[in-house]
C-alpha positions as CSV (number, residue, x, y, z in Angstrom):
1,X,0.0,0.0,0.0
2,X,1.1,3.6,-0.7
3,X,3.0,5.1,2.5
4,X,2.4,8.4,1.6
5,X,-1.5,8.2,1.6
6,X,-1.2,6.1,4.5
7,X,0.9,8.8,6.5
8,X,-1.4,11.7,4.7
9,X,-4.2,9.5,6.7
10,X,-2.7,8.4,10.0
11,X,-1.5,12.3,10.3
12,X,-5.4,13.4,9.2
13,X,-7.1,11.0,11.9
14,X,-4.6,12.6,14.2
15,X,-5.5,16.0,14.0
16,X,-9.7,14.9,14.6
17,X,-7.8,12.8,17.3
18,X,-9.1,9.7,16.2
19,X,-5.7,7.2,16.4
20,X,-6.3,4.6,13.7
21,X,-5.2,0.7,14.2
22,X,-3.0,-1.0,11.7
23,X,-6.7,-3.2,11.1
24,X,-8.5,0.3,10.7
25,X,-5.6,2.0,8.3
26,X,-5.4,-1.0,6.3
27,X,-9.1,-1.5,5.5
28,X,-9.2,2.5,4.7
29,X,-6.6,2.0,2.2
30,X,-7.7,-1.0,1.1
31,X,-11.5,0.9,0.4
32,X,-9.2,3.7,-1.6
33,X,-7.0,1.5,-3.9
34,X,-10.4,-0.7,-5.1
35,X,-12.4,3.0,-5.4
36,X,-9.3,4.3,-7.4
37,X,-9.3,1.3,-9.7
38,X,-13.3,1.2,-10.1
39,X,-13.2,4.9,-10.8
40,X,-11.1,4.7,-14.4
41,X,-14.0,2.8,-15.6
42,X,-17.1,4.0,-13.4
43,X,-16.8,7.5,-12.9
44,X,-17.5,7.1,-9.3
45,X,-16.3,9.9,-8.2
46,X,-15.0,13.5,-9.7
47,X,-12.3,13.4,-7.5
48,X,-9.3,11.2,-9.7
49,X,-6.2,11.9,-7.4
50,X,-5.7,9.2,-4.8
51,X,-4.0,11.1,-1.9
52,X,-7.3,14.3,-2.8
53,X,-9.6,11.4,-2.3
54,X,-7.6,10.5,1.3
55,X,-8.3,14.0,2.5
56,X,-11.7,14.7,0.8
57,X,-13.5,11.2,1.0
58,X,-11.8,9.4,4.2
59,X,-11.0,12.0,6.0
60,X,-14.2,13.9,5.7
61,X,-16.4,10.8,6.6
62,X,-14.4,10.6,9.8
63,X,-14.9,14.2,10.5
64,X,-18.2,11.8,11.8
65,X,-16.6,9.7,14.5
66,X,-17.1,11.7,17.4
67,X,-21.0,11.9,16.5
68,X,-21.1,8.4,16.8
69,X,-19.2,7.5,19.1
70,X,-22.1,6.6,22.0
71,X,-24.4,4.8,19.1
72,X,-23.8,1.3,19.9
73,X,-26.3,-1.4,18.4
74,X,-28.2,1.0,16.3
75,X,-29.5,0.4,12.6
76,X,-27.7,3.2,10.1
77,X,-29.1,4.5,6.3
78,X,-27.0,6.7,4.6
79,X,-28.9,8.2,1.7
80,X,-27.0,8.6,-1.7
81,X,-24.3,7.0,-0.5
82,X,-22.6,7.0,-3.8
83,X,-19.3,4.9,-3.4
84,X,-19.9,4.4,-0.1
85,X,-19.4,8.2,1.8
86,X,-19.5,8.6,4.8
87,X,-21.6,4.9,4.6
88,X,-18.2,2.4,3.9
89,X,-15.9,4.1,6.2
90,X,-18.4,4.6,9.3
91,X,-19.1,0.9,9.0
92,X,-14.8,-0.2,9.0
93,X,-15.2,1.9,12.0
94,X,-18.2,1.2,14.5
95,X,-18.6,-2.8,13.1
96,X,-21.5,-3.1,16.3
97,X,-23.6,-1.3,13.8
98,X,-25.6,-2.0,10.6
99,X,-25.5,0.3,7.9
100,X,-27.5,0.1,5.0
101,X,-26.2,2.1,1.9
102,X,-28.8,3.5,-0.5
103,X,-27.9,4.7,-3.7
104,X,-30.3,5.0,-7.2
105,X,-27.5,4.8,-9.6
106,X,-26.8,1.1,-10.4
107,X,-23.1,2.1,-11.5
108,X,-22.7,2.6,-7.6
109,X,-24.3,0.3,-6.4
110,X,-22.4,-2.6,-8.5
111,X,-19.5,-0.9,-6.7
112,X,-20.9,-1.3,-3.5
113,X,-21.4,-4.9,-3.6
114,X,-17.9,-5.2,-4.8
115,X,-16.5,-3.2,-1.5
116,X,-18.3,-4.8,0.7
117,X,-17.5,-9.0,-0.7
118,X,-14.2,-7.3,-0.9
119,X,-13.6,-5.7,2.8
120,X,-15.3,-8.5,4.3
121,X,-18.4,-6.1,5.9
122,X,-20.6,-8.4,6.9
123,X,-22.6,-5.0,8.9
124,X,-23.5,-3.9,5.4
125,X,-26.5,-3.7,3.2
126,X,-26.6,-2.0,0.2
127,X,-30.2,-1.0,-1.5
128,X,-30.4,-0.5,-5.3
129,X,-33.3,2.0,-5.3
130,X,-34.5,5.5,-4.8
131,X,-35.2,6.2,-0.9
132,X,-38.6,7.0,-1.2
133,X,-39.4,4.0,-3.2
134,X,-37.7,2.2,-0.1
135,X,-40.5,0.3,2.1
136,X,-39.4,-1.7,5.1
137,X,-40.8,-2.9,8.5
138,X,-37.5,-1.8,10.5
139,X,-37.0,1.9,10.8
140,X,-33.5,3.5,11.3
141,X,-32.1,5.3,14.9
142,X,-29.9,7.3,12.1
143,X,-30.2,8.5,8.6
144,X,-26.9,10.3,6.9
145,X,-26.3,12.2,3.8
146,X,-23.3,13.8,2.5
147,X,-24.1,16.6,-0.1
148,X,-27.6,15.4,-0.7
149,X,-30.4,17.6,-1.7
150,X,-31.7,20.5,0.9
151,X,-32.8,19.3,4.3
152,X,-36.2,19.6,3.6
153,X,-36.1,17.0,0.4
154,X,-33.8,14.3,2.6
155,X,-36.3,15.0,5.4
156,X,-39.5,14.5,3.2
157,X,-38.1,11.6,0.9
158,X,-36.7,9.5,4.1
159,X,-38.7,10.5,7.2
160,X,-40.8,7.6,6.4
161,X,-37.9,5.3,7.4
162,X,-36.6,7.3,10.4
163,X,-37.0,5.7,14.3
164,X,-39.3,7.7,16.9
165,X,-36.3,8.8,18.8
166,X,-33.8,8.6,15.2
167,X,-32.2,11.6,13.9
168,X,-31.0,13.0,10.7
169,X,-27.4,13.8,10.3
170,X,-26.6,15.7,7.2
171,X,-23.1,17.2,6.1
172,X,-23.4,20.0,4.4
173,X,-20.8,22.6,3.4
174,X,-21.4,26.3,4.1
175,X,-23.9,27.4,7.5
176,X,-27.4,26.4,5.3
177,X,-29.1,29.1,7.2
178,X,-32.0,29.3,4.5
179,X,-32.0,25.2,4.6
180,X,-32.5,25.3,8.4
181,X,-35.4,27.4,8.2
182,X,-36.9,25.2,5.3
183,X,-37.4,22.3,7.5
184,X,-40.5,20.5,7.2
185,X,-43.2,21.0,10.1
186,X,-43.2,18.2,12.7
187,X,-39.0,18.1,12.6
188,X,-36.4,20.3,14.5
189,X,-32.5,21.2,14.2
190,X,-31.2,19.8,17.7
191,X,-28.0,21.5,16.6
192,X,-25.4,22.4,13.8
193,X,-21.6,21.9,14.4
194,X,-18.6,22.8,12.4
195,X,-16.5,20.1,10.8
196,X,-13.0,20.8,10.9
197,X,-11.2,18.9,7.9
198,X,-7.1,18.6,7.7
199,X,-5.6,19.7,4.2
200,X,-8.8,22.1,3.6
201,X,-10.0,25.5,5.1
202,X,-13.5,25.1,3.0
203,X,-16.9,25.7,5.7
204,X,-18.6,22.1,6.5
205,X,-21.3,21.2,8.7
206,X,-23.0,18.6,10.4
207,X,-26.6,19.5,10.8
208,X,-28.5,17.1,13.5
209,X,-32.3,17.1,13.3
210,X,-34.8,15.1,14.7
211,X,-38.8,14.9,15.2
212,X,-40.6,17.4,17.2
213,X,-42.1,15.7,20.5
214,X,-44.9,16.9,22.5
């Protein structure tokens, strides 16, 4: 594996203090070098450079960690996950949760199945469709997005799947002030925190929202 994108991680995770085992490294790298490969042919991704996709795909999905940190047991959908952002890496990193990764382009999805036989993620479920056409009996204690829609289309296409007591995290780029306000009635911000990502001085945000109770 490439010891330059693995120091460019190692020193990344650092700086969000998350300390990354040789198990945890290696499967991170492991994810890039089969992303890089599917992406000649795929178009996965606009990003091509691999040590570019260390800081804006890996690190930027663990800009996460400490957000989920205390879920334990829980049952995960990231919408539009694409190649599997922040859906892949959250999964090498909290395996004592399920993730399902839901994406409408089949492209993606072929990718998906690949990564996961691959990486040996046995937490993972991947869902060729679009999420509102997504029906099932369990309901999810978190649903994630990474640059998907406004708030008020993720909230309207997937509240249908959400848990009583679930909550939305979505990672947006610059303060979505307007977005925040756009909400749709019966749902609330809890809060909105600034993402700090190594290599980039570009606004991000993690906006946390949740059904009104009472």
């Amino acid at each position: 594996m490439d010891k330059d994108q693995r120091k460019l991680l190692t020193a990344g995770a650092r700086q969000l203090d998350i300390e990354l085992t040789e198990q945890q490294a290696d499967q991170l790298l492991e994810y890039l070098a089969l992303l890089v490969k599917w992406n000649n042919s795929y178009n996965l991704t606009a990003i091509r450079d691999a040590e570019k996709m260390v800081t804006f795909h890996l690190l930027d999905s663990l800009t996460l960690i400490p957000f989920f940190s205390a879920i334990t047991d829980s049952h995960i959908l990231d919408v539009g996950t694409g190649a599997g952002l922040p859906g892949i890496v959250l999964a090498m990193m909290f395996p004592q949760n399920h993730f399902a990764l839901l994406d409408s382009n089949g492209k993606k999805t072929r990718f998906l199945f690949q990564a996961k036989t691959q990486l040996n993620l046995d937490n993972v479920t991947i869902h060729h469709t679009r999420v509102e056409n997504l029906n099932e009996t369990n309901t999810y204690q978190v649903i994630t997005s990474r640059a998907y829609a406004t708030l008020r289309d993720m909230v309207e296409s997937s509240q249908h799947l959400l848990a009583d007591q679930g909550q939305f995290f979505a990672m947006k780029g610059i303060y979505p002030e307007q977005e925040m306000k756009d909400i749709p009635t019966g749902f609330a911000v809890d809060r909105c925190e600034r993402l700090s990502l190594p290599g980039d001085a570009a606004e991000r945000h993690l906006v946390v929202l949740s059904k009104k109770t009472g």
